[in-house]
VOVEX-146702 format. One record per residue (C-alpha): residue in one letter; x, y, z. Coordinates in steps of 0.05 Angstrom, whole numbers, plus 32768, in hexadecimal, padded with zeros to 4 digits. Layout:
aXYZ/...
END
This chain:
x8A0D8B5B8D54/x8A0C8B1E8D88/x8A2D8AE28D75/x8A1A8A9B8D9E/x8A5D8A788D8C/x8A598A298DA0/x8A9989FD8DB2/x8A8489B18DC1/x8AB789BB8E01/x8AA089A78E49/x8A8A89EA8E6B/x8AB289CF8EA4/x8AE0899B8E8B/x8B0989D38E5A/x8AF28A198E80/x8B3E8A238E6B/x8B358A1C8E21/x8AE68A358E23/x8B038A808E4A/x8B438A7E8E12/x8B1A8A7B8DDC/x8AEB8AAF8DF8/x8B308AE98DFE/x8B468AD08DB8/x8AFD8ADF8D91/x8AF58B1D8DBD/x8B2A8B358D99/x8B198B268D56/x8ACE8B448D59/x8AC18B858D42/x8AA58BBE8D70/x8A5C8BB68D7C/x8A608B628D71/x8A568B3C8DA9/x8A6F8AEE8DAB/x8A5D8AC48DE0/x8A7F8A7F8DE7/x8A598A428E02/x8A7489FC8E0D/x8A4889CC8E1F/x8A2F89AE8E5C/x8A66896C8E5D/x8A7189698E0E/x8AB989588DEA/x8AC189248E1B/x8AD288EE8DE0/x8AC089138D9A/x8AF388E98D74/x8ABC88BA8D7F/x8A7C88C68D55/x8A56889D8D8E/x8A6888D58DBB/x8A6189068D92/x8A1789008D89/x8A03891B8DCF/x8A2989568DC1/x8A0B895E8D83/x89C6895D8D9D/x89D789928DCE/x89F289C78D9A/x89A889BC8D75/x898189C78DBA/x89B18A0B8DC1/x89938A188D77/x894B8A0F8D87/x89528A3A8DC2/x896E8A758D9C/x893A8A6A8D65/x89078A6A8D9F/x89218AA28DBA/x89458AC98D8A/x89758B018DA1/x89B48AE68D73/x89CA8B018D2B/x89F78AB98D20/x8A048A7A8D38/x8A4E8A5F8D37/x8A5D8A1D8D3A/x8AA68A1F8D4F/x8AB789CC8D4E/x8AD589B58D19/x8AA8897C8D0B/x8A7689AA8CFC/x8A4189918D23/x89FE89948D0D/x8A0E89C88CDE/x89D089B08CAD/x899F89A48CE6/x89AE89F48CFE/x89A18A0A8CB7/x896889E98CB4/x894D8A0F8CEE/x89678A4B8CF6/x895C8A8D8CD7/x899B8AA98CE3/x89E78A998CC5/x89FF8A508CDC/x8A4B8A568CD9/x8A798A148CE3/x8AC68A0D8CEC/x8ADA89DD8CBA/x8AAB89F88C85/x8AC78A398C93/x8B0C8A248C93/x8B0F89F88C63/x8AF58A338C26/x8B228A6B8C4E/x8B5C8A378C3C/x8B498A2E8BF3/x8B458A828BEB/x8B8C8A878C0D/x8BB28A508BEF/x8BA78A128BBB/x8BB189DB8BE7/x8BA889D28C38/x8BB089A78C6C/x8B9B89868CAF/x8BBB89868CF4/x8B8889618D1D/x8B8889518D66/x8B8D89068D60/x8B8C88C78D30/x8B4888B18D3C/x8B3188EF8D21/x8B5888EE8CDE/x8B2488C68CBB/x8AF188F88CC7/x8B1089328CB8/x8B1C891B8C77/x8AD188FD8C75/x8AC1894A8C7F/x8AF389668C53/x8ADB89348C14/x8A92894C8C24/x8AAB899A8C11/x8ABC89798BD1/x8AFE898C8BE5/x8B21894A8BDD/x8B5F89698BAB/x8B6B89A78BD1/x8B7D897E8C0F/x8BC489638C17/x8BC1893B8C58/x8BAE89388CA1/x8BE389248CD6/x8BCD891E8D1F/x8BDF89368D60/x8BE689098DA5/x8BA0891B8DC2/x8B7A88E08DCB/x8B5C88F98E08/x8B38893A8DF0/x8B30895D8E31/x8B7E89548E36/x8B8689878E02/x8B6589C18E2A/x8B9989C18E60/x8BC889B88E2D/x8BA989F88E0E/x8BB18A128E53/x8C048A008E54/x8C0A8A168E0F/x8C508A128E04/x8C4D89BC8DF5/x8C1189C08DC9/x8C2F89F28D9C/x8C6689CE8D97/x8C46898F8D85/x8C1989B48D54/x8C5E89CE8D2F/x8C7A89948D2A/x8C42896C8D0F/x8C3189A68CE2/x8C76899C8CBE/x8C63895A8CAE/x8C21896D8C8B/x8C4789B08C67/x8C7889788C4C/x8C38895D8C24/x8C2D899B8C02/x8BFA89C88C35/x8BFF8A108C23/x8BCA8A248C58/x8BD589F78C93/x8B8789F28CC6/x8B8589D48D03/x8B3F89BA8D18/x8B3989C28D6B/x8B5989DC8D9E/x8B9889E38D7D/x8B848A1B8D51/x8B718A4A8D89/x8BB58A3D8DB1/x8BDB8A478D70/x8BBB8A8B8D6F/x8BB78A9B8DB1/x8C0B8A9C8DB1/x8C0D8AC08D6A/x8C1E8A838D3F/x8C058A958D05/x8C2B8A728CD4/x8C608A3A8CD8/x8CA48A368CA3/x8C778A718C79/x8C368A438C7D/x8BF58A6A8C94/x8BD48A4D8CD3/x8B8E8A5F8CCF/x8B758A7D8D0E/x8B328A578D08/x8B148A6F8D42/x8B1D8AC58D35/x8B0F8AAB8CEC/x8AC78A958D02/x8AB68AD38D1F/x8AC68AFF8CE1/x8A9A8AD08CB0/x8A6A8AD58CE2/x8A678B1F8CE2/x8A6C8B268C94/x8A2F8AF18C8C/x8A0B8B218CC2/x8A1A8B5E8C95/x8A018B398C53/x89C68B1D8C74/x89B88B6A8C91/x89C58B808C49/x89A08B5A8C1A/x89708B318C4E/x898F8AE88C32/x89BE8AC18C5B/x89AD8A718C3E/x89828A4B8C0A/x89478A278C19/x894A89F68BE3/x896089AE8BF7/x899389A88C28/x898289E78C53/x893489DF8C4C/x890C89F18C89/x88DB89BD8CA3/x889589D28C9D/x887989E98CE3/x884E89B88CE8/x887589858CDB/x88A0899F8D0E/x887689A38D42/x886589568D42/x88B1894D8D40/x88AF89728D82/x887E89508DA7/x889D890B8D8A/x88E0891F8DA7/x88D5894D8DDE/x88E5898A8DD5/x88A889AF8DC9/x88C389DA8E01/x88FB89FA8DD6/x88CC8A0E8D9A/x88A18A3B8DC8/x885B8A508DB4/
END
């Protein structure tokens, strides 16, 4: 089984976070499943920002079109917890789509009633919860507190130190475990240093290890797909364009290249 597992993070701007991700979901693959982590070529720069967040966005749909061109991967993982062009994947691709917070946020609701959201700054909060809403998952949710990354590249060398970002991520994590979270996730870079020094839970509050987590849904989605030959519905929101249709769309836009013959 080979993965393609896609982090928004500048190839060379977080190589720190990009490699530490890579040792934590080596270790959570089974034997015989391959995951390869990609960033992107200078993504994550600003993501807080939706304006900047669009370039990256189109990238992670060019690294779709290329795999549907070429083929050679069982699952595409969208490990960014914005869950960038999740729909747009699904659309195109014939293989499981995974995303973070869509993944996370339905883990939570199996392991506990209620969660909540340690995110890596304040500009983000409203989106999170603009995400969270869109699960219809509005009353499971207890709150979102923020941590002091404004600059997002900042947090890869902090995922690099460790030691100040975990303890940052405790303390703010008390804060949303005062509002009731039974399962506590923490969208970004946060989640993988958490794991990466065996945090798993805080004052007997599961931290979910997002990133491992991803893998393992990928693999059982493989399995199903392998089993009964179904891995989405067609009908409305995950409807295929027509070929036709998007071939013009090609030529239009330019990238004719990446559909092949």
């Amino acid at each position: 089984m080979r993965i393609w597992y896609q982090l928004l993070s500048s190839e060379t701007g977080m190589r720190a976070f990009i490699d530490g991700t890579q040792a934590l979901v080596d270790k959570a693959a089974s034997p015989g499943t391959m995951v390869e982590v990609h960033g992107t070529r200078e993504g994550a720069l600003g993501d807080q920002y939706r304006f900047m967040a669009h370039y990256d966005t189109r990238e992670v749909i060019e690294n779709g079109l290329k795999i549907r061109r070429d083929g050679g991967y069982d699952a595409f993982v969208v490990a960014n917890s914005l869950d960038p062009a999740l729909v747009e994947l699904r659309e195109i691709l014939d293989i499981p789509v995974l995303s973070f917070m869509e993944v996370s946020c339905f883990t939570a609701c199996m392991m506990g009633e209620t969660f909540g959201l340690v995110v890596p700054n304040d500009k983000f909060m409203s989106r999170y919860k603009e995400i969270v809403y869109g699960y219809g998952l509005r009353d499971r949710m207890t709150g979102v507190e923020p941590l002091s990354y404004d600059n997002i590249r900042s947090i890869g060398d902090a995922f690099a130190a460790g030691g100040p970002l975990v303890r940052e991520t405790i303390a703010v994590s008390r804060k949303v475990i005062a509002q009731g979270a039974e399962v506590l996730i923490l969208p970004g870079p946060a989640a993988a240093v958490m794991a990466t020094h065996d945090q798993r839970e805080i004052d007997g509050i599961p931290v979910l290890d997002s990133y491992s987590l991803l893998v393992k849904m990928a693999e059982a989605l493989v399995g199903m797909k392998r089993l009964t030959g179904i891995h989405v519905s067609r009908r409305r929101l995950y409807q295929s364009p027509a070929p036709d249709l998007l071939r013009k769309a090609a030529a239009i836009h330019g990238f004719s290249d990446l559909l092949g013959r």
